[in-house]
Backbone as a printed PyTorch tensor [residue, N CA C, xyz], in Angstrom:
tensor([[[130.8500,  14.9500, 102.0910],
         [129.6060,  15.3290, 102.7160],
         [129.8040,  16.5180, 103.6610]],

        [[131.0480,  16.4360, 104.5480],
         [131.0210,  17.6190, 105.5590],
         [131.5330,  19.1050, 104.5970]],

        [[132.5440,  18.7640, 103.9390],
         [132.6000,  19.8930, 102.9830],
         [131.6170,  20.6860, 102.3100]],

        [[130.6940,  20.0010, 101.6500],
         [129.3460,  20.6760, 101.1200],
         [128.1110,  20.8740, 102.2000]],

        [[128.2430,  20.7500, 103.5850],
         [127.3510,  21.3540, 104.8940],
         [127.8180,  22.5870, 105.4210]],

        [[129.7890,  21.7480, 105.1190],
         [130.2210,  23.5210, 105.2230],
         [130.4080,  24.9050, 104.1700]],

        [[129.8460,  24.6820, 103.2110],
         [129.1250,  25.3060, 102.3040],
         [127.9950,  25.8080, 102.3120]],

        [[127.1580,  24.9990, 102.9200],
         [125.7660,  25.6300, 102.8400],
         [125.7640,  26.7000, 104.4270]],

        [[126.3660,  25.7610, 105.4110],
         [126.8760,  26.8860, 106.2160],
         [127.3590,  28.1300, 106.0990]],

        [[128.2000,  28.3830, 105.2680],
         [129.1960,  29.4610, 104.9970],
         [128.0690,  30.6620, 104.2500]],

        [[127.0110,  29.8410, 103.4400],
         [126.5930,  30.8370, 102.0690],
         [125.6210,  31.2290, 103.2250]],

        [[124.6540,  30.1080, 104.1230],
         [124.0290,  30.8310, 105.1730],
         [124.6220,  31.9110, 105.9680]],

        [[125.5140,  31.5930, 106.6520],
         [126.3910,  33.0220, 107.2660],
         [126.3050,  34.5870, 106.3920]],

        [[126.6280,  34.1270, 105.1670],
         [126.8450,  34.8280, 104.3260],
         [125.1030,  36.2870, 104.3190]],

        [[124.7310,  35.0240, 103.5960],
         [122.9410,  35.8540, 103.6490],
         [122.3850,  36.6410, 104.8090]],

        [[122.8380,  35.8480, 105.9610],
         [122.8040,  36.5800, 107.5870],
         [123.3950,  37.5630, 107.4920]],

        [[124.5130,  37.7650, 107.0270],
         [125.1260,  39.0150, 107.7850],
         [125.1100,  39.9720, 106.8140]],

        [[124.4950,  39.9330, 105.0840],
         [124.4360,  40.6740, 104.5560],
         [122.9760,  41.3040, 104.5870]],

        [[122.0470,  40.5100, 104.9440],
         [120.8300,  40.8350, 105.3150],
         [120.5710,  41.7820, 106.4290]],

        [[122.2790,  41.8870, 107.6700],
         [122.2990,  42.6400, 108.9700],
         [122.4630,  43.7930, 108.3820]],

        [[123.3560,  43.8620, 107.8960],
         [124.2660,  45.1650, 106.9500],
         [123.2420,  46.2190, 106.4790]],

        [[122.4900,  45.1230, 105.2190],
         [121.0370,  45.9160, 104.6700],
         [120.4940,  46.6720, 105.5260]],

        [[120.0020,  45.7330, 106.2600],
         [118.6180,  46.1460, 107.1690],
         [119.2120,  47.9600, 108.3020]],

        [[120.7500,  47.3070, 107.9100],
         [121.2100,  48.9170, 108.7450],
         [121.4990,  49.9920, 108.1580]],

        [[121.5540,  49.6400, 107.2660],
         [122.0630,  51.1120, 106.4770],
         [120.8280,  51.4070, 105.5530]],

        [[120.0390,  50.8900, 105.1880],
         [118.9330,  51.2050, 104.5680],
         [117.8310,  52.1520, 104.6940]],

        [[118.0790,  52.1050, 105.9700],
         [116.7080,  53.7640, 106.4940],
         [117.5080,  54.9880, 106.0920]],

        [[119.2910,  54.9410, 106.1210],
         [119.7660,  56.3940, 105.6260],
         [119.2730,  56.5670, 104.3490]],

        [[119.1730,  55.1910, 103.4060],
         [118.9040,  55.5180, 102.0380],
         [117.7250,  55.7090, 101.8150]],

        [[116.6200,  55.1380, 102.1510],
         [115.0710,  54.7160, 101.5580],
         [113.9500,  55.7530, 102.7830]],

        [[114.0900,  56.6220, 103.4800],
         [113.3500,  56.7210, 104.6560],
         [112.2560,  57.9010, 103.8500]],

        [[111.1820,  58.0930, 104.7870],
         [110.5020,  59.3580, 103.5600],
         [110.1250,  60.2240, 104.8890]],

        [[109.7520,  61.3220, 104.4110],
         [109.7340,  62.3580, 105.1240],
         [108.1710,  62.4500, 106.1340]],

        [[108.6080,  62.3610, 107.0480],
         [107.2950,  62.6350, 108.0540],
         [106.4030,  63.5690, 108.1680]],

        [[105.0490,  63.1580, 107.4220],
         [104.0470,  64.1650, 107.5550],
         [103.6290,  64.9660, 108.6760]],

        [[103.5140,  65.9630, 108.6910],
         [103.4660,  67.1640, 109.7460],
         [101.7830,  66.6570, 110.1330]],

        [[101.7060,  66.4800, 111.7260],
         [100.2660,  66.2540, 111.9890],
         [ 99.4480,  67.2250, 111.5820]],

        [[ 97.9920,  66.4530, 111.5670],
         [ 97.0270,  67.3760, 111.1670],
         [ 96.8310,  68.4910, 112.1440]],

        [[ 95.8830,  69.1330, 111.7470],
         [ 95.7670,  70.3230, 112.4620],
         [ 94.5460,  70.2540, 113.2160]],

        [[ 95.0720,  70.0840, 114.4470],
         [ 92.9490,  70.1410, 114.9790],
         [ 92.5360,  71.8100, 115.4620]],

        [[ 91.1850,  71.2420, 115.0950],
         [ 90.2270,  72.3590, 115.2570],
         [ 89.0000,  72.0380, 116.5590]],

        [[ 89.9200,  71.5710, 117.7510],
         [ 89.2560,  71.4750, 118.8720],
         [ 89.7710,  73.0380, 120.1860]],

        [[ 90.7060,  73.0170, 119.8100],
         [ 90.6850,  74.4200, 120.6230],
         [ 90.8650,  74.1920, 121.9030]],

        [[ 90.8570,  75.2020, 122.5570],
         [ 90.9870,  74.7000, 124.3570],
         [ 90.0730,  73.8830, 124.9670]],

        [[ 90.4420,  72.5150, 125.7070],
         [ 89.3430,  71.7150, 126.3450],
         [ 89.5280,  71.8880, 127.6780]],

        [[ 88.2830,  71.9790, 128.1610],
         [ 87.8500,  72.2540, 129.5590],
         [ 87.2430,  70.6770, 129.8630]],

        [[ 87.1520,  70.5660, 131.5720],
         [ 86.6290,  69.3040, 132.4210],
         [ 85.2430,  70.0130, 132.9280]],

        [[ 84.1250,  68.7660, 132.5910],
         [ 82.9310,  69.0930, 133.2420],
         [ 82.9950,  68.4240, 134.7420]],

        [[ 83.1440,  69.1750, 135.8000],
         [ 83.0770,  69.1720, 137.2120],
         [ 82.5070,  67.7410, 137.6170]],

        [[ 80.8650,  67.9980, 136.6790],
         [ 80.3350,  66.9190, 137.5230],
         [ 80.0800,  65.2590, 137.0470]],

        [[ 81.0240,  65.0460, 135.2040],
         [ 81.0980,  63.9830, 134.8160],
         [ 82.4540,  63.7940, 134.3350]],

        [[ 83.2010,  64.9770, 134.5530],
         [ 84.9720,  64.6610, 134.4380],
         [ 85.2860,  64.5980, 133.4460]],

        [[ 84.0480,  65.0190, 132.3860],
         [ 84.2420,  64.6960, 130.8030],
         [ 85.3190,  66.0900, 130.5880]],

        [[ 86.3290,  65.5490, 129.3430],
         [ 87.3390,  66.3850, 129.1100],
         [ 86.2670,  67.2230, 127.3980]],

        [[ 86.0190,  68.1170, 126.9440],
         [ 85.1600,  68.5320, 125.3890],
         [ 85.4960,  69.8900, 125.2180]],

        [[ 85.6740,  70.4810, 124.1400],
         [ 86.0150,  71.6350, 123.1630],
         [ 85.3170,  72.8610, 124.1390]],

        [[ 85.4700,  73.9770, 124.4140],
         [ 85.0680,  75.3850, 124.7760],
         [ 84.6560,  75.4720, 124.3250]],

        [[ 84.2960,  75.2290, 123.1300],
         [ 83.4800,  76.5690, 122.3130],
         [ 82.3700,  75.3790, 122.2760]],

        [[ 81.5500,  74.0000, 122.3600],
         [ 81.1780,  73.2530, 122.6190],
         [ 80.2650,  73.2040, 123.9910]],

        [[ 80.8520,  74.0020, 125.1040],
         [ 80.4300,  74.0330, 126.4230],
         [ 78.9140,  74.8280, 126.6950]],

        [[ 78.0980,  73.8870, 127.4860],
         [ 77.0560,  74.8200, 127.8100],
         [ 77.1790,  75.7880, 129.6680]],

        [[ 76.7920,  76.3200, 129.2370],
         [ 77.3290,  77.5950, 130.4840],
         [ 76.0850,  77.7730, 131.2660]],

        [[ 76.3470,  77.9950, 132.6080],
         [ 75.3520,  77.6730, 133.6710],
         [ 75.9120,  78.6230, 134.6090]],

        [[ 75.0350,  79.7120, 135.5000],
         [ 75.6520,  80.5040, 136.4350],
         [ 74.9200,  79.7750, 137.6330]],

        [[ 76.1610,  79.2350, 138.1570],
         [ 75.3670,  78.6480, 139.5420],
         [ 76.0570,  78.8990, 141.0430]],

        [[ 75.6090,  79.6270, 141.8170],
         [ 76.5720,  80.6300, 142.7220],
         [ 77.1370,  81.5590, 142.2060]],

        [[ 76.1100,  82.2460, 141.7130],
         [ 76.5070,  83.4060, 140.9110],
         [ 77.8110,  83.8060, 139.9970]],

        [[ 78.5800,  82.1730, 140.1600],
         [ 79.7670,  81.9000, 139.0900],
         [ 79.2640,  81.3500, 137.7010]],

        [[ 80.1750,  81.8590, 136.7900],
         [ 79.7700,  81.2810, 135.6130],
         [ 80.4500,  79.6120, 135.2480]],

        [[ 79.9340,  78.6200, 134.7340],
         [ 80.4480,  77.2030, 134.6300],
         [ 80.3820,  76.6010, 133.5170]],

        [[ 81.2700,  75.7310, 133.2250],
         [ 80.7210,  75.1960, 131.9670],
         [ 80.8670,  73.6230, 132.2410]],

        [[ 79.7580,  73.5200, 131.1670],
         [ 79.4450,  71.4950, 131.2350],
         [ 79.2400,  71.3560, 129.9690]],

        [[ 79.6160,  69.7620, 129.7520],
         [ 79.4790,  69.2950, 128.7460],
         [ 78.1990,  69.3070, 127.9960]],

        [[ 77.0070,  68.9580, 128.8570],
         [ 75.6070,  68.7310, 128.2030],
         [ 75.2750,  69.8510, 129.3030]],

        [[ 73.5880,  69.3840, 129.0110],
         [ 72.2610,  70.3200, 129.7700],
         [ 72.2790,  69.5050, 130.7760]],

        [[ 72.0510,  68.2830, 130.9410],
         [ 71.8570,  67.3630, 132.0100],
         [ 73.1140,  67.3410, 133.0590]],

        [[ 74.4230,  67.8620, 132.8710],
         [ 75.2700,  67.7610, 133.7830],
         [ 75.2900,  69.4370, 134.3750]],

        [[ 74.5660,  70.4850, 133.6670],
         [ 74.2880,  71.7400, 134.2570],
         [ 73.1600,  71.4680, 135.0510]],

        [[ 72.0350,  70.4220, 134.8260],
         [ 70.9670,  70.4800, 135.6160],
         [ 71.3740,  69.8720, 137.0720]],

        [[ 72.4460,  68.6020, 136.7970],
         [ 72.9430,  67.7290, 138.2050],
         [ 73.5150,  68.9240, 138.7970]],

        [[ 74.0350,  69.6990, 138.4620],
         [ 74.9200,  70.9140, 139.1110],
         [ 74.0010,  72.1460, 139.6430]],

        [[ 72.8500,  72.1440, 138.9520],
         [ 72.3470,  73.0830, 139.9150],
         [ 71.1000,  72.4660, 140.7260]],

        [[ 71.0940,  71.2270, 140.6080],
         [ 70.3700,  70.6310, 141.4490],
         [ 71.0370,  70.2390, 143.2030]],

        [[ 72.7650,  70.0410, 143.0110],
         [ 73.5770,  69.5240, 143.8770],
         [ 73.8380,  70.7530, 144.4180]],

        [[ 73.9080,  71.9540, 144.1100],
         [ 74.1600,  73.6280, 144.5390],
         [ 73.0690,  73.5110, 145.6250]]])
């Protein structure tokens, strides 16, 4: 009886440590090549002052308020801005 536990022991060991082996050397063999991220077409992002929103430049609505030029995300955060001016 202990002879054939230490058998099933042994073949377990066995499967363990060939399963370690695998699992390590296997990414040199099987790995695939990492797709290059996409490409965005957001461009430089600017912060609207008065809602902290981070959105695209070319996206921005522009407001001269103190005779500076500004940009905001919407109409409604150019209107809070020249209402708070």
């Amino acid at each position: 009886m202990i002879a054939v536990l230490g058998a099933v022991v042994r073949v377990a060991l066995l499967f363990f440590f060939a399963r370690v082996i695998i699992r390590a050397i296997a990414p040199a063999f099987f790995t695939q090549p990492t797709p290059d991220p996409p490409e965005t077409a957001i461009g430089d992002l600017v912060r609207d002052r008065i809602c902290k929103t981070f959105f695209p430049r070319e996206r921005a609505v522009r407001a001269i308020i103190g005779g500076e030029e500004q940009l905001f995300c919407s109409s409604a955060c150019a209107d809070r801005a020249r209402l708070g001016s």
